[in-house]
TIFI-797153 format. One record per atom (N, C-alpha, C): residue in three letters; atom name; x, y, z. Coordinates in pm, 1 decimal, padded with zeros to 6 digits, always signed. Layout:
N
@residu: ALA	atome: CA	east: X	north: Y	up: Z
...
END
This chain:
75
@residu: UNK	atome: N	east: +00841.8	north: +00588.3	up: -01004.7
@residu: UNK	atome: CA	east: +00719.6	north: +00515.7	up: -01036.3
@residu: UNK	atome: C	east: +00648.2	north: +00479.4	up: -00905.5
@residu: UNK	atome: N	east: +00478.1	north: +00496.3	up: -00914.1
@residu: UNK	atome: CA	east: +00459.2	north: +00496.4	up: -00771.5
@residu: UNK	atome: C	east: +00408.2	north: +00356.5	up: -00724.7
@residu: UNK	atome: N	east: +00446.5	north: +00276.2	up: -00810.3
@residu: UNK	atome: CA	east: +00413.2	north: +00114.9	up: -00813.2
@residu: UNK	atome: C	east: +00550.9	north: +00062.6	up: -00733.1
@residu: UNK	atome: N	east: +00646.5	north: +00109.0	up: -00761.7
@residu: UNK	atome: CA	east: +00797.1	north: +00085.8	up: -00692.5
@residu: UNK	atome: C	east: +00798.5	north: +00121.7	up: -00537.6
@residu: UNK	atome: N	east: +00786.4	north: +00231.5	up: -00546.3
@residu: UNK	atome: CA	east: +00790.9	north: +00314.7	up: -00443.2
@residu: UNK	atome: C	east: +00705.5	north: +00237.0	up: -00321.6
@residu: UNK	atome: N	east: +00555.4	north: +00221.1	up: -00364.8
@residu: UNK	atome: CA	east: +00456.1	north: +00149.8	up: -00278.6
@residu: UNK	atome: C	east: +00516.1	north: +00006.0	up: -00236.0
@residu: UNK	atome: N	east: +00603.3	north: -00070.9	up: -00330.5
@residu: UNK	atome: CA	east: +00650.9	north: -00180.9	up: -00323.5
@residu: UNK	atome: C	east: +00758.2	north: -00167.3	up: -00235.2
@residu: UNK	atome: N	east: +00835.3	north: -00090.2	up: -00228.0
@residu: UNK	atome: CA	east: +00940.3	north: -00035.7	up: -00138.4
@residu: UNK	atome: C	east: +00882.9	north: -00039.4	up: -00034.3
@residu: UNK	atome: N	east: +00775.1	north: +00045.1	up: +00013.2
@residu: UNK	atome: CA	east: +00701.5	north: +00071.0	up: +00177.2
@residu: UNK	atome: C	east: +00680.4	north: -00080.0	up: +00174.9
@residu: UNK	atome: N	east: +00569.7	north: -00145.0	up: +00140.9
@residu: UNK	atome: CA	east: +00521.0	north: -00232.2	up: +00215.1
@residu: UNK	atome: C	east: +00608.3	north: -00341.5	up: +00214.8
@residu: UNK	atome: N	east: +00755.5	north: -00370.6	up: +00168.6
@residu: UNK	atome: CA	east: +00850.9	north: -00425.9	up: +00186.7
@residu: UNK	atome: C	east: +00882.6	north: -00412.1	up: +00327.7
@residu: UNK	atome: N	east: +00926.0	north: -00297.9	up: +00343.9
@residu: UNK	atome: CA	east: +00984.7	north: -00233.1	up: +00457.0
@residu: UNK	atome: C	east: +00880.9	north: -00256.9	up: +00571.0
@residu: UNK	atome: N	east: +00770.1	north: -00212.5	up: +00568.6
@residu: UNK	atome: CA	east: +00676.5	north: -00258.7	up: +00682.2
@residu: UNK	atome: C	east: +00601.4	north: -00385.8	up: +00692.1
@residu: UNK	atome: N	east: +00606.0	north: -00456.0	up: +00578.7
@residu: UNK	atome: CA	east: +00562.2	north: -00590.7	up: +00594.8
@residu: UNK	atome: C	east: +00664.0	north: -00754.3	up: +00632.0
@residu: UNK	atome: N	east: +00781.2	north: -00622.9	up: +00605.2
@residu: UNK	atome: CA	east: +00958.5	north: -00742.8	up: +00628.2
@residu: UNK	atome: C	east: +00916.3	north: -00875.8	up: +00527.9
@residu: UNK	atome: N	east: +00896.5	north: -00801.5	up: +00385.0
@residu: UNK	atome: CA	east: +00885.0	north: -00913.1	up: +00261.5
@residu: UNK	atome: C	east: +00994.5	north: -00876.8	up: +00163.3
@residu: UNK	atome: N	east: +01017.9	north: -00941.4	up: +00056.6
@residu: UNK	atome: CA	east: +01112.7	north: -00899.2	up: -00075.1
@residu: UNK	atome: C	east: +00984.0	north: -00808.8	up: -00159.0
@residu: UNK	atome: N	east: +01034.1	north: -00718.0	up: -00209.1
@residu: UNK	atome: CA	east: +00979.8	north: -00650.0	up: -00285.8
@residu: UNK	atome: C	east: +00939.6	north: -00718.1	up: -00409.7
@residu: UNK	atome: N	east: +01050.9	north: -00782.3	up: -00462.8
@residu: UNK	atome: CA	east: +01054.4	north: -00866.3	up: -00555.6
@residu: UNK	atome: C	east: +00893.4	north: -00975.7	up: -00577.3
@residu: UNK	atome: N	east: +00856.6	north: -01002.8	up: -00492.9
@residu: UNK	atome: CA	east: +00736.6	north: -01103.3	up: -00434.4
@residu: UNK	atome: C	east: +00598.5	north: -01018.7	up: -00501.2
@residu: UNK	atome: N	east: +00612.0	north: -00918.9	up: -00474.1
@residu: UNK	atome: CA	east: +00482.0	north: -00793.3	up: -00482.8
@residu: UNK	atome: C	east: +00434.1	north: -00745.3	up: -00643.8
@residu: UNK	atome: N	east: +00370.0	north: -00746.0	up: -00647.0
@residu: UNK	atome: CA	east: +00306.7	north: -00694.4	up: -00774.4
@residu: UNK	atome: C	east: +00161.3	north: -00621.6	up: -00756.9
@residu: UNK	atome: N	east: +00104.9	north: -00556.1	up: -00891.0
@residu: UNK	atome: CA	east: -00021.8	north: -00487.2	up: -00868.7
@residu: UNK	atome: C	east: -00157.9	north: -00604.1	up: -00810.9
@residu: UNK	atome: N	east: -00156.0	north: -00691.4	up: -00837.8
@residu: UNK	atome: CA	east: -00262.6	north: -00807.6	up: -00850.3
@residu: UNK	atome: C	east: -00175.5	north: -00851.3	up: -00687.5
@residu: UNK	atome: N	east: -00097.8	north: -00867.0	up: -00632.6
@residu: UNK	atome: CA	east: -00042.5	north: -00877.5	up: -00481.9
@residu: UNK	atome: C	east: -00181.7	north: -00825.1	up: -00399.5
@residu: UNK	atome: N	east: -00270.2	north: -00920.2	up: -00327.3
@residu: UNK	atome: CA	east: -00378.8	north: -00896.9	up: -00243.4
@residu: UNK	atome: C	east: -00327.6	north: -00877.1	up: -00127.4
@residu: UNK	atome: N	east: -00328.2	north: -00765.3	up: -00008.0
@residu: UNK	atome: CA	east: -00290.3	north: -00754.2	up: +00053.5
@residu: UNK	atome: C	east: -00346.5	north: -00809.5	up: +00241.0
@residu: UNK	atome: N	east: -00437.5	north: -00855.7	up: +00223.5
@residu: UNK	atome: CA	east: -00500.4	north: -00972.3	up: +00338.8
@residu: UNK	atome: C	east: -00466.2	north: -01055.8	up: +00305.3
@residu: UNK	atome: N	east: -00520.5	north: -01163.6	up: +00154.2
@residu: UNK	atome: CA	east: -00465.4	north: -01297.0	up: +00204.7
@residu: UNK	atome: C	east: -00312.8	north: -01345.1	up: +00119.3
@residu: UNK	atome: N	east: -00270.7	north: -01279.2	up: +00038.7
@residu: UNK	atome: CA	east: -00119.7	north: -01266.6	up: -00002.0
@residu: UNK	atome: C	east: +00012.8	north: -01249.7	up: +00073.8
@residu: UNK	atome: N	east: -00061.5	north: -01139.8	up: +00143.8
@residu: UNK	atome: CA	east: +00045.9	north: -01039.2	up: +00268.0
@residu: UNK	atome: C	east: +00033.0	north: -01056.5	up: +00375.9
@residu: UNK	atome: N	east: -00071.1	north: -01119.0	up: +00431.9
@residu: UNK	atome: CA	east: -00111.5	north: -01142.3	up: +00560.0
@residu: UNK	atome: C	east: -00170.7	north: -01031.8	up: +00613.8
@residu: UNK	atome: N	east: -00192.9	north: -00853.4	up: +00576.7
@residu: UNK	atome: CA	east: -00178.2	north: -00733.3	up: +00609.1
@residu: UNK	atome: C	east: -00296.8	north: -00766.1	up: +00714.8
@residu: UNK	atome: N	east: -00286.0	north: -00741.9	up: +00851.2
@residu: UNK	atome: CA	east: -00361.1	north: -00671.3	up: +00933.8
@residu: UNK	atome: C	east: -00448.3	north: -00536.9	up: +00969.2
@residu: UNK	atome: N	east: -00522.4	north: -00493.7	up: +00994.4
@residu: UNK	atome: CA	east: -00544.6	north: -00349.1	up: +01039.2
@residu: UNK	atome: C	east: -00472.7	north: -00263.2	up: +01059.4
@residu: UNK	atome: N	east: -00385.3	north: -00317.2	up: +01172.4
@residu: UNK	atome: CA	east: -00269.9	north: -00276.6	up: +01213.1
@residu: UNK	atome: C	east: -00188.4	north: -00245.4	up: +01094.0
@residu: UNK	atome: N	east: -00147.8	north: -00352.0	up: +01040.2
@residu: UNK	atome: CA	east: -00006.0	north: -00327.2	up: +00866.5
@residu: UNK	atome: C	east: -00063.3	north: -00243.5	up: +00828.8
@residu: UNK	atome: N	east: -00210.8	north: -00216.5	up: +00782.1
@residu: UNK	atome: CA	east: -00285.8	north: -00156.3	up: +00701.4
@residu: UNK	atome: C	east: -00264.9	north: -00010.1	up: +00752.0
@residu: UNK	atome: N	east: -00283.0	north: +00062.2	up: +00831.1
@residu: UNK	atome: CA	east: -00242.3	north: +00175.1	up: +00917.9
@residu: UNK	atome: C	east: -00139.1	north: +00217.7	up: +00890.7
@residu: UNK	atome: N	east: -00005.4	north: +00097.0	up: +00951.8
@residu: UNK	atome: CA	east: +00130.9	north: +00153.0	up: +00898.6
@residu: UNK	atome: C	east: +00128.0	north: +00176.9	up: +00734.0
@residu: UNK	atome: N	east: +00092.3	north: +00120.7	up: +00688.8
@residu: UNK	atome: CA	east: +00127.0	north: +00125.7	up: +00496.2
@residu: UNK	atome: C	east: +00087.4	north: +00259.0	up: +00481.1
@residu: UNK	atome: N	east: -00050.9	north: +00280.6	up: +00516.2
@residu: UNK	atome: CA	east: -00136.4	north: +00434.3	up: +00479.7
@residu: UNK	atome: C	east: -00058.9	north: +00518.6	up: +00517.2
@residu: UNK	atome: N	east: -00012.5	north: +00523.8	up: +00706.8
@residu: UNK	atome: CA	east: +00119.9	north: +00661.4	up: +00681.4
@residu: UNK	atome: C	east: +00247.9	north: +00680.0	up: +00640.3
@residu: UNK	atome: N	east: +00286.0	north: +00513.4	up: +00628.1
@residu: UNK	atome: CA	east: +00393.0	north: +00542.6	up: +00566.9
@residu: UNK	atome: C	east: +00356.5	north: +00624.9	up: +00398.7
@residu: UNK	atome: N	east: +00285.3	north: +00557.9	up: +00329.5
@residu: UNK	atome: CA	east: +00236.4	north: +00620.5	up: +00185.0
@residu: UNK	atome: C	east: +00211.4	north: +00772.6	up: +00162.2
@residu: UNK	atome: N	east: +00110.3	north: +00807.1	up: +00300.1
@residu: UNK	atome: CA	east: +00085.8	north: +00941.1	up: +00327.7
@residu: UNK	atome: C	east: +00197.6	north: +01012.9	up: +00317.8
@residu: UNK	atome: N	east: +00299.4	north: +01001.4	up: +00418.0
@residu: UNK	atome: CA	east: +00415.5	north: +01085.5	up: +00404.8
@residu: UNK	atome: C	east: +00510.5	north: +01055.1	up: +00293.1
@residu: UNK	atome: N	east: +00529.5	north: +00966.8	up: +00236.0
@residu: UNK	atome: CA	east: +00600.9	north: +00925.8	up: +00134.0
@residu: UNK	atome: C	east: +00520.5	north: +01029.0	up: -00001.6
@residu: UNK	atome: N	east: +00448.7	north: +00996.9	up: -00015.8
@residu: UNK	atome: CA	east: +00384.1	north: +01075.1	up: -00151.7
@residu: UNK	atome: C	east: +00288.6	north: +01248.1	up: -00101.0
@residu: UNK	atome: N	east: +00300.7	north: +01281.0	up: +00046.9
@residu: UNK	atome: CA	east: +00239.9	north: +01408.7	up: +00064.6
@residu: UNK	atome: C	east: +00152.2	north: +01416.7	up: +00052.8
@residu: UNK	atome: N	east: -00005.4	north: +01323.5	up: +00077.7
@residu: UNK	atome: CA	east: -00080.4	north: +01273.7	up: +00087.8
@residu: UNK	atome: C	east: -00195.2	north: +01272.1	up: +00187.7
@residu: UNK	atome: N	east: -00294.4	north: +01268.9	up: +00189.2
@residu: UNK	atome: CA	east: -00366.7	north: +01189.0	up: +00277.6
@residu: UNK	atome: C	east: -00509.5	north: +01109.8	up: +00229.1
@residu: UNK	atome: N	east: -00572.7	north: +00974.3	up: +00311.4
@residu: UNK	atome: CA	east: -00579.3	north: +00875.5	up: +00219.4
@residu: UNK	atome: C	east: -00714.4	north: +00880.3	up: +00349.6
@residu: UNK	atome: N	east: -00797.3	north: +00893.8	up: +00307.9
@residu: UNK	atome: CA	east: -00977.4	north: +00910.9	up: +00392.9
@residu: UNK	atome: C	east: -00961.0	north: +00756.4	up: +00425.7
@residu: UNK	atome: N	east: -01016.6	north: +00737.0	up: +00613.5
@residu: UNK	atome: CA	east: -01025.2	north: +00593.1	up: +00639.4
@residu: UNK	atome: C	east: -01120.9	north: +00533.7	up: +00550.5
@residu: UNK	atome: N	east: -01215.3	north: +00536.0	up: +00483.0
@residu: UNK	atome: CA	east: -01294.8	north: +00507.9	up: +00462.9
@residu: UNK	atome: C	east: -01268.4	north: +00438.0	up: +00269.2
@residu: UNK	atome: N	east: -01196.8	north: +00543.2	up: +00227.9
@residu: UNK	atome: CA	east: -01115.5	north: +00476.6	up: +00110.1
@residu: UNK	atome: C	east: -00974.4	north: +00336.6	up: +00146.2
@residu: UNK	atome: N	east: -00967.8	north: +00372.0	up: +00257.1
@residu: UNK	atome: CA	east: -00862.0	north: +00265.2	up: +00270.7
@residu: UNK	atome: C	east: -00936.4	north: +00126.3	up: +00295.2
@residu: UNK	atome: N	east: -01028.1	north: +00110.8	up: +00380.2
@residu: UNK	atome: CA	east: -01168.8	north: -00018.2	up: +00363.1
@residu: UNK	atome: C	east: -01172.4	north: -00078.3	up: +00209.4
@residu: UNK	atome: N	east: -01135.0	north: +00056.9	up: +00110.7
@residu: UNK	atome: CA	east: -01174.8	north: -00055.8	up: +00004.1
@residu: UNK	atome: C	east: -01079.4	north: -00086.7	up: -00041.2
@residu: UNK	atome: N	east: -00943.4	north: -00091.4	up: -00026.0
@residu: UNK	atome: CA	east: -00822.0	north: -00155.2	up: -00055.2
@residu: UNK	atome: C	east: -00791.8	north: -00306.0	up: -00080.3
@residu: UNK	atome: N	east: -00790.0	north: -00342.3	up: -00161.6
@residu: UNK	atome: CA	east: -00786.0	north: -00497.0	up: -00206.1
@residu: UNK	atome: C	east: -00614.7	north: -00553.1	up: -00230.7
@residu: UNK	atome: N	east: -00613.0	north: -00439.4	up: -00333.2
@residu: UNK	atome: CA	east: -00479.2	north: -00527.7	up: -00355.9
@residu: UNK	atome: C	east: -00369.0	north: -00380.8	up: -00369.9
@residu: UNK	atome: N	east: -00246.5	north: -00438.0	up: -00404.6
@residu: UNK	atome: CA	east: -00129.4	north: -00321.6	up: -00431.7
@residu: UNK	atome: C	east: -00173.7	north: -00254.8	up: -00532.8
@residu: UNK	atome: N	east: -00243.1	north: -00307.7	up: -00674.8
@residu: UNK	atome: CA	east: -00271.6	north: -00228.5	up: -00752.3
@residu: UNK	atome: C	east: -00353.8	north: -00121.4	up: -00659.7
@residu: UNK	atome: N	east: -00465.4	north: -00117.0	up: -00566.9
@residu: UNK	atome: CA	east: -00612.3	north: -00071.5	up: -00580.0
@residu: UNK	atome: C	east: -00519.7	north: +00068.2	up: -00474.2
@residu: UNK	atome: N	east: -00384.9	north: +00072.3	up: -00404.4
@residu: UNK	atome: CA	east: -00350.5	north: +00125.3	up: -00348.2
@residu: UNK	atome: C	east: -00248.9	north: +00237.9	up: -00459.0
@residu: UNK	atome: N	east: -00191.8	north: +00188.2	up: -00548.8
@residu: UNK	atome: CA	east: -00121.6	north: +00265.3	up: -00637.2
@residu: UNK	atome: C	east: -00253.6	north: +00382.3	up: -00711.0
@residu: UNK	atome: N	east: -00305.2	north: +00325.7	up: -00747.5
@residu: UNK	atome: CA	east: -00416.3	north: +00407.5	up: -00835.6
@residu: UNK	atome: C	east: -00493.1	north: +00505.0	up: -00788.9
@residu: UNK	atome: N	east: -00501.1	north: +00495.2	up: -00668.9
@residu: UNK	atome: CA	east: -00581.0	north: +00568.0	up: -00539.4
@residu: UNK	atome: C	east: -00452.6	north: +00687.5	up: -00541.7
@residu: UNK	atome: N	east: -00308.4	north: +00644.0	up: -00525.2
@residu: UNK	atome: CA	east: -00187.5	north: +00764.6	up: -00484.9
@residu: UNK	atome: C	east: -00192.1	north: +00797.1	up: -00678.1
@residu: UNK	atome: N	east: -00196.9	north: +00735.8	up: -00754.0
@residu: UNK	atome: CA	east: -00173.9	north: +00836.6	up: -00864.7
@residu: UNK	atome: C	east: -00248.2	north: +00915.3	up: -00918.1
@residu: UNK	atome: N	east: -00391.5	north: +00906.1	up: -00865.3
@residu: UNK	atome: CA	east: -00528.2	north: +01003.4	up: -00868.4
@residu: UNK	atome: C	east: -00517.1	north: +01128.0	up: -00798.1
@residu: UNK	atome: N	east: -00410.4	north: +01096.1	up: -00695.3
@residu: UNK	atome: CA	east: -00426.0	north: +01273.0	up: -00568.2
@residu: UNK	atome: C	east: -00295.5	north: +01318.1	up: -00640.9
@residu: UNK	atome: N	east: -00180.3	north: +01253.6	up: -00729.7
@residu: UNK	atome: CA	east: -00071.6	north: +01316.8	up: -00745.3
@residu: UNK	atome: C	east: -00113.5	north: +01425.9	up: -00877.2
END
């Protein structure tokens, strides 16, 4: 499931419980996500799902949902 999976990465690169995260999980003021986090998440995701994710779609990234839906549209 690619709601897990995404929850898995940004666990791992954000050093949070997965458990914490959900689709509605905003990832600026929930996560704290930086530019920087934001970067790591995209390649980690990229290579995780075989991917690639236009800078310009990643700007409109709001929350975990808005990032799942975006990877289950290219799968």
């Amino acid at each position: 499931m690619v709601l897990e999976k995404v929850k898995e990465i940004i666990a791992k690169q954000m050093g949070v419980s997965a458990d914490g995260i959900n689709a509605e999980t905003r990832l600026q003021e929930d996560l704290k996500a930086d530019s920087l986090d934001t970067v790591e998440l995209v390649m980690a995701a990229e290579e995780e799902f075989g991917i690639e994710i236009e800078e310009d779609v990643v700007l409109t990234f709001k929350t975990v949902g808005d990032v799942v839906k975006y990877i289950e549209s290219k799968q």
